[in-house]
C-alpha positions as CSV (number, residue, x, y, z in Angstrom):
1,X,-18.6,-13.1,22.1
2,X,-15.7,-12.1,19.7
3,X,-12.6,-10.9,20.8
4,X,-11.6,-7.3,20.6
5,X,-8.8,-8.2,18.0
6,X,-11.4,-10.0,15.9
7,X,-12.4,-7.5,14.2
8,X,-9.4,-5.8,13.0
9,X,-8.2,-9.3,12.0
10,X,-11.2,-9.7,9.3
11,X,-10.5,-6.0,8.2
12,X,-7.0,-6.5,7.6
13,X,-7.6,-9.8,6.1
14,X,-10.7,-9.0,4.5
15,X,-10.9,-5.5,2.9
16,X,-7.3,-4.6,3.3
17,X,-5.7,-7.6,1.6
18,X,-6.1,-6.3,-1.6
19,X,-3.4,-3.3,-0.6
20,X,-1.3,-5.6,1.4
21,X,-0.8,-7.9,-1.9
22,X,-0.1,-5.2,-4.1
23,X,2.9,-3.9,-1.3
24,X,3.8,-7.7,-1.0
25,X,4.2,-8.2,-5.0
26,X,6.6,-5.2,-5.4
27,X,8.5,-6.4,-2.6
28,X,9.0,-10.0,-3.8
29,X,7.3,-10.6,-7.4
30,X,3.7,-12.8,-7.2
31,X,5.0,-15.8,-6.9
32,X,6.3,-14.8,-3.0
33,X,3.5,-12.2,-2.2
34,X,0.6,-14.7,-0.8
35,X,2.8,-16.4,1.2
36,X,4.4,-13.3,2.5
37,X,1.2,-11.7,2.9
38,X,-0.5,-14.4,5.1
39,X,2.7,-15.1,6.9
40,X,2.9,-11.5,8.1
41,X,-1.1,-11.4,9.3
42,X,-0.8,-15.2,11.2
43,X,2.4,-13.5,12.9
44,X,0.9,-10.3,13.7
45,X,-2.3,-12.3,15.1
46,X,-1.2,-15.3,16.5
47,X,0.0,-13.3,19.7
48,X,-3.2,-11.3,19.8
49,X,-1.3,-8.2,19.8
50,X,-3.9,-5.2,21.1
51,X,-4.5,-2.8,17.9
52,X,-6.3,0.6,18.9
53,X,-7.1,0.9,15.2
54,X,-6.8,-1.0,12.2
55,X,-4.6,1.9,10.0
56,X,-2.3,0.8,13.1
57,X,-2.6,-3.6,12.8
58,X,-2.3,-2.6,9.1
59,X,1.0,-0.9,9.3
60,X,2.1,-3.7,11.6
61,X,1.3,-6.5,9.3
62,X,3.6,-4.3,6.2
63,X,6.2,-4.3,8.8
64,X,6.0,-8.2,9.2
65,X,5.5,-8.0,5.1
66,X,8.9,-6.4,5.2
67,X,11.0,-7.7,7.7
68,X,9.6,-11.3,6.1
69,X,10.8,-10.2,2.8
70,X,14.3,-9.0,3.9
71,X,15.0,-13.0,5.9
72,X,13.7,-14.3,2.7
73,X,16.4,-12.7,0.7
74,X,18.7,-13.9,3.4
75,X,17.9,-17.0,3.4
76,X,17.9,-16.9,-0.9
77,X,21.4,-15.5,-1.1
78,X,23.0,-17.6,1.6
79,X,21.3,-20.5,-0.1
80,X,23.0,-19.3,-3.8
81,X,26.6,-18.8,-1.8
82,X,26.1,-22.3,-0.9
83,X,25.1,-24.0,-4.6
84,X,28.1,-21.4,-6.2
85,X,30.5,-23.1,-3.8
86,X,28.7,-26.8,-4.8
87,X,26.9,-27.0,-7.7
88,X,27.8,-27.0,-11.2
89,X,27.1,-23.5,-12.8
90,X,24.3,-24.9,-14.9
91,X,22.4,-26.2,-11.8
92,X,22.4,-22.1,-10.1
93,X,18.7,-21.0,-10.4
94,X,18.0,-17.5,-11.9
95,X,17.0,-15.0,-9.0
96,X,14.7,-13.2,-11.5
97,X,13.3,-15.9,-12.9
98,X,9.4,-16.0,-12.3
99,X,8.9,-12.2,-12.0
100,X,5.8,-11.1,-13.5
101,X,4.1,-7.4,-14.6
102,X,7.0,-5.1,-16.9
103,X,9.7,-7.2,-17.5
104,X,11.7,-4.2,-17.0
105,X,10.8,-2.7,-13.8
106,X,10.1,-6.2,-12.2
107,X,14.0,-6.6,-13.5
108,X,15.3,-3.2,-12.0
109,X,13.3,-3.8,-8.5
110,X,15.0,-7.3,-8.8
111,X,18.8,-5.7,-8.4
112,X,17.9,-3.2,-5.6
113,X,18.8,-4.5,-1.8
114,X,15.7,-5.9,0.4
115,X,16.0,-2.6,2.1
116,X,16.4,-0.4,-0.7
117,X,14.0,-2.3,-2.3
118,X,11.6,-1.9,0.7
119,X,11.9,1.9,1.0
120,X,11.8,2.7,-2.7
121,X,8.4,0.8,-2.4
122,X,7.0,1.9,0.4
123,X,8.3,5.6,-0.3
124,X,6.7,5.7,-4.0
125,X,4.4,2.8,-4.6
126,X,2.6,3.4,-1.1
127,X,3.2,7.1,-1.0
128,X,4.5,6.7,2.5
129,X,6.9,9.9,4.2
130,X,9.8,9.1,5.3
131,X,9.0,9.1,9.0
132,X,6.4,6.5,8.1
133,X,8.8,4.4,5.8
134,X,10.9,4.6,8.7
135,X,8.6,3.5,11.7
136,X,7.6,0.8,9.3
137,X,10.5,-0.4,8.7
138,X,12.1,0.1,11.8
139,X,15.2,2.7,10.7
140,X,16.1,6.0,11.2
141,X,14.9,8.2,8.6
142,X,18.3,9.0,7.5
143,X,19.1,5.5,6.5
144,X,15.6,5.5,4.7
145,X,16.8,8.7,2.9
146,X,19.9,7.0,1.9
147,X,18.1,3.6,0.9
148,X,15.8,5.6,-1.4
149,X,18.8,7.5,-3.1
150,X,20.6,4.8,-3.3
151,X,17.8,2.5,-4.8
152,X,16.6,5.4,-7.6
153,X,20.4,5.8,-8.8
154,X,20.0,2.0,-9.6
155,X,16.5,2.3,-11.1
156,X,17.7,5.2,-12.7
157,X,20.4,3.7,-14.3
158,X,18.7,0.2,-14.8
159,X,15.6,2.1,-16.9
160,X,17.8,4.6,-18.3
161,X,15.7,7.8,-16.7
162,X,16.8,10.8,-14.8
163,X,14.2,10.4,-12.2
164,X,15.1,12.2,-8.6
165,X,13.7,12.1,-5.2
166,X,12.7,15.6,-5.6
167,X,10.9,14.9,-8.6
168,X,9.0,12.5,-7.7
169,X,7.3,14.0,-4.7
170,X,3.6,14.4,-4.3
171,X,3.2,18.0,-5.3
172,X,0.4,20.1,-2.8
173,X,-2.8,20.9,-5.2
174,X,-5.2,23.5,-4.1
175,X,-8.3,22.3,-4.0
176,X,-11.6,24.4,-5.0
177,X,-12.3,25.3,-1.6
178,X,-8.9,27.0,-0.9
179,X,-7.4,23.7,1.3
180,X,-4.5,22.5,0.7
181,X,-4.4,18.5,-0.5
């Protein structure tokens, strides 16, 4: 007889993994995003956490996704203070070297912070609110707000666009039927 958490586990695995590489990749390029993708679901998992649904396991595993991402970085930079104190400037790796899809935009997400970096993504690519950027991520929504300012001045000026936070919000349509989408 399966376990209750069974299920979810091959939904988030299974059909969802698709949309949890995607997030992973924008986070930290394709060469990181597997690793970063199953290291989040064995974490989420291993303790056989109790998920009501799996929208909720799902926004629990982006959360690991995140919070994974952000100690890689860490770990990355502490690792490059170390070699610019050692090693001979020659032997310091590029930290966008590797990054596939537009060169440009791969470039630009490169020099944001792991958190603006995080929020811009989850804010735009994900088409998350801020509330839910914020509960993923585990802020308040004020330091999302700043984040995502932050990390669109530096797009902005990176890409050489005007692009605000204003303009880049989903815009209601009225559907046929009078609702509101």
């Amino acid at each position: 007889m399966p376990s209750r958490w069974e299920p979810v586990l091959h939904e988030v695995a299974g059909a969802r993994r698709g949309r949890l590489l995607a997030f992973a990749e924008m986070l930290a390029g394709a060469n990181h995003a597997e690793d970063l993708v199953q290291e989040a679901v064995i974490a989420t998992f291993s303790k056989r956490r109790g998920f009501d649904t799996v929208a909720q396991a799902e926004g629990y595993v982006r959360r690991a996704i995140a919070s994974r991402y952000v100690d890689m970085v860490r770990k990355d930079s502490a690792e490059r203070s170390r070699m610019q104190r050692t090693a001979i400037p020659e032997a310091i790796p590029d930290p966008t070297e590797g990054l596939g899809g537009d060169a440009a935009v791969d470039a630009a997400m490169a020099s944001l912070s792991p958190r603006e970096r995080a929020c811009v993504a989850l804010r735009y690519l994900e088409d998350l609110s801020v509330r839910d950027t914020a509960q993923t991520l585990g802020l308040s929504e004020g330091t999302v707000k700043r984040y995502v300012s932050d990390g669109l001045t530096k797009l902005n000026t990176a890409l050489g666009t005007h692009d605000t936070a204003e303009s880049l919000e989903t815009t209601h349509v009225v559907t046929t039927d009078g609702g509101l989408r």
